[in-house]
Structure formats: C-alpha cells, structure tokens
N, C-alpha and C positions, 0 to 999 in steps of 0.2 A: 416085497412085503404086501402082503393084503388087509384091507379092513378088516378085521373081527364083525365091523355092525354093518356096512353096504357092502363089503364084499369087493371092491375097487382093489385095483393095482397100483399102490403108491408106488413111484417113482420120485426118490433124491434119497439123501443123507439128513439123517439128525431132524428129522419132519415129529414135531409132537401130536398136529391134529391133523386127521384125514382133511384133505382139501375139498373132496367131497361131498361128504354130511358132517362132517365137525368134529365125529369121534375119537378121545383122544384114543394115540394109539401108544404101545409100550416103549418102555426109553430103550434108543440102542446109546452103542455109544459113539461120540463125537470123533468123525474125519481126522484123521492122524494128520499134525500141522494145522488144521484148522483152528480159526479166530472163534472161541467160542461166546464173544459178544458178536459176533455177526451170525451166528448159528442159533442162536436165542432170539435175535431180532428176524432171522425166517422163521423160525415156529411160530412167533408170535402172524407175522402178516400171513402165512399158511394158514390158521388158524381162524382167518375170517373171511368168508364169502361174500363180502363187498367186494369187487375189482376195484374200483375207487378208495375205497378205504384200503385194502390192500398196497394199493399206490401211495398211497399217505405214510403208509408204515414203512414201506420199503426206500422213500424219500428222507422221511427220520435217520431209517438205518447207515442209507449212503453216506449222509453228512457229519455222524458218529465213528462209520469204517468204511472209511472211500476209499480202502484199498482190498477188499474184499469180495471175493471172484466172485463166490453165493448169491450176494446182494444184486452184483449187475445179471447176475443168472434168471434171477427169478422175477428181477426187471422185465427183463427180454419177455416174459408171457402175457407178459400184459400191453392190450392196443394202444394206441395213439388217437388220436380225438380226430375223427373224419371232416375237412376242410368244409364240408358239404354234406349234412346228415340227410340222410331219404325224408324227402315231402311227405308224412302219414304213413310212414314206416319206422319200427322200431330199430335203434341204431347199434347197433351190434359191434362197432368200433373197438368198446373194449376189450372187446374179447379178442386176443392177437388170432386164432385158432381159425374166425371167422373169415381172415385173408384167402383162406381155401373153399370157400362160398363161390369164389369166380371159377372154380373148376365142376362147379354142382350145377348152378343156376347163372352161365354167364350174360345170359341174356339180360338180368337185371341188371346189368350194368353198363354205362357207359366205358368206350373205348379209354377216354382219359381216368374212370375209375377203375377199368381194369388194371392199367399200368399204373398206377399208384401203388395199387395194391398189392402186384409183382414185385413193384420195387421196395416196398414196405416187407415184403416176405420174405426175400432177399438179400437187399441191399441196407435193411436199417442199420445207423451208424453205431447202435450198441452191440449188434450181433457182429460187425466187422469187428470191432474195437475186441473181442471177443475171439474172434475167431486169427488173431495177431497174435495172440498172448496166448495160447492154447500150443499143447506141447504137438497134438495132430487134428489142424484146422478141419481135415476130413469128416476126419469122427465125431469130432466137435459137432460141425453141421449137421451129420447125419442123427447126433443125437440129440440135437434142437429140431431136425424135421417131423422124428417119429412122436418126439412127444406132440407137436402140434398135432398133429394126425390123429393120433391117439386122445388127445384133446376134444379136434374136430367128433370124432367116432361119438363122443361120449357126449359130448353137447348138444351137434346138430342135428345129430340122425338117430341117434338112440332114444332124445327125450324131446324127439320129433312126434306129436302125438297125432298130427297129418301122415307123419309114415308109418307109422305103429299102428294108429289104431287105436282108439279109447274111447270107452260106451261107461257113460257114469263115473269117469276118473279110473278106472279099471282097465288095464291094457289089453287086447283084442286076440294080437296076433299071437302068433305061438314061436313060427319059427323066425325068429328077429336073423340071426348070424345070414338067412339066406336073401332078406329084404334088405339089410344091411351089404352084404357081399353084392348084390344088384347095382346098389346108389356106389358106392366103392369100383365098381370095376367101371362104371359110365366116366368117373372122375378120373381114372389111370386114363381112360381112351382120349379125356380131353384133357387132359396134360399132354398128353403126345401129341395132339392136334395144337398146341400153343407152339405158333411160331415164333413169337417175341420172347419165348425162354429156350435161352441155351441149351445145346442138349444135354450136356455133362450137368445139367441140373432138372433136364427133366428125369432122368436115368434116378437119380438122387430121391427124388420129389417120389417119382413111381416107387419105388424101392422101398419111401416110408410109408405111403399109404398101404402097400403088402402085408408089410411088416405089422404093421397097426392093426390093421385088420385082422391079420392069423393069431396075435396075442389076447387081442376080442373076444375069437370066437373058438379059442382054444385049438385049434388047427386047423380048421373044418376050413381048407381052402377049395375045397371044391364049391363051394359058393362065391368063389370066383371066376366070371368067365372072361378070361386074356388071351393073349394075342401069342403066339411062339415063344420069345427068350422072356417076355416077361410074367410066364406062367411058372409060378413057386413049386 
C-alpha cells in the first residue's frame, strides 16, 4: 500500500497512519487470528514520529499483550541507546536502520563500535527470540533485513541533503535513483569486504540492500554497479 499524501510504501498489516508523514491511511481489515488490542496499540505507536515516544507506546503495549508477535515486531525497529554516544555528533542510536552506517562510513567508527553494531544487527536478543518462534527463520530474517534497508534508503540517503543537494530548502539534483544506486552499490562492495560477517549473512545483507533499492527506484537497477552473481 502506498500513501495517498508522501507517496511512501507502507510496509505491515492493520497500520492506520503513514509512518512517514502521519497521514492517516484507509482501514483494511484486521490479520486473520490476530489480537486486535495489539493491532490498535500498533496504530497507535505507528502513528507517532517520536522513536522515543514510539517506544513508550509499544512498552505500554507489551505489558497489556505480552504475547503478541506485532508488538515485539515493531519493537525490533527501534535502536538501543549507544553505551558511548559520538563526542559533538548527533546520535543516531535510535534509529535501528543506522546499524548500516558501518557499511557507508566505516571509518567513523571504531573497531569495538563496529562490532557492536554487527552484533546489534544480528545478534539482538529480540530479533533471535523472533526468529525461534517464526514458522521460516529465513524469511523471517530476510524480511527484517529489507525493511532495515529500505528504512536506511529512506532516512540516510534520501533525506541526506549533503547527498541530494539542496539550494534554499529545495532539492537540486534530479536524478536521485542514480546517486542513490552509487552510495548503494559502495555498501554491497563493503559488506563483502567485512570479514567478521559470516557469509551466509553477507549473501543475506547484500540481497536486501538490492532488493531495497530496486523497490526505491522502481527497477531502474542499472544504477547499480556490481560484481558477477550479485548483479540483479
């Protein structure tokens, strides 16, 4: 489903307001077996653009339906508070999506925050708990990696005004999908260059930012430049 007012690709079930810009969007109807007070209590934290407040709500939720897949789903997108926030840098922690910042800019980071942040993308104990109780852990994964990706696309780089370009609030460039596909294929090449990830999870990782990407920009993968088997 798409916004009617930004235009975005919502992604879940039973979502009342674009995550987006806010607008609500038309009723479908409610997940067959679904808990529809756990489905009420997502619309509602979907519905605000606070990440912190977001978390507030969905901490509400858990302790109302703690047994309610949605709730620790929507958990899962949200960061964890950085042990160590950047000295004069904005802290980007909450945002889960930002864990793929080490494949863009790893230089800003130290060796011990890269592997934090690996293992935070990973290994966090609500996406295992998660992916136990899932009927195919695969798919599972795979569909927790694109939306991060898809996430990333949309936060980091899209309303990167350093990448884009923007003269009086007014955005510059024209062809985004191929500045976009640029920063995108640099990140596939250092994922493959990460030694400390597994491969069957770099294969994974590369797989979603593809995929992410050609949903972006509507197919146009030739603003992709890759390597043999990982060209789409």
């Amino acid at each position: 489903m798409k916004c009617g007012q930004c235009g975005k690709e919502i992604i879940g079930e039973g979502i009342a307001f674009c995550p987006y810009c806010g607008a609500k969007l038309p009723a479908l109807p409610a997940m067959a077996g679904g808990d529809s007070r756990a489905a009420e209590w997502v619309r509602k934290a979907l519905a605000v653009t606070s990440l912190p407040e977001r978390k507030k709500i969905l901490e509400k939720a858990k302790n109302a339906c703690p047994d309610a897949p949605e709730i620790d789903w929507e958990m899962l997108f949200i960061g964890h508070k950085n042990p160590k926030p950047p000295r004069g840098k904005m802290d980007f922690s909450i945002i889960k999506s930002h864990l793929l910042q080490i494949y863009r800019m790893p230089e800003d980071f130290s060796g011990e925050e890269r592997n934090r942040m690996r293992t935070e993308l990973f290994e966090d104990p609500l996406l295992i708990s998660i992916l136990q109780q899932a009927k195919d852990p695969e798919e599972k994964m795979k569909e927790y990696l694109l939306r991060l990706c898809r996430e990333y696309i949309d936060i980091f780089l899209e309303e990167d005004n350093r990448l884009m370009g923007s003269l009086f609030g007014f955005r510059t460039v024209r062809n985004k999908e191929k500045i976009i596909g640029g920063v995108v294929s640099e990140m596939i090449r250092s994922i493959a260059l990460d030694d400390q990830l597994a491969p069957e999870r770099q294969l994974l990782l590369k797989q979603a930012m593809i995929q992410a990407f050609t949903i972006r920009s509507g197919g146009k993968t030739e603003f992709l430049v890759l390597e043999g088997e990982e060209q789409p």
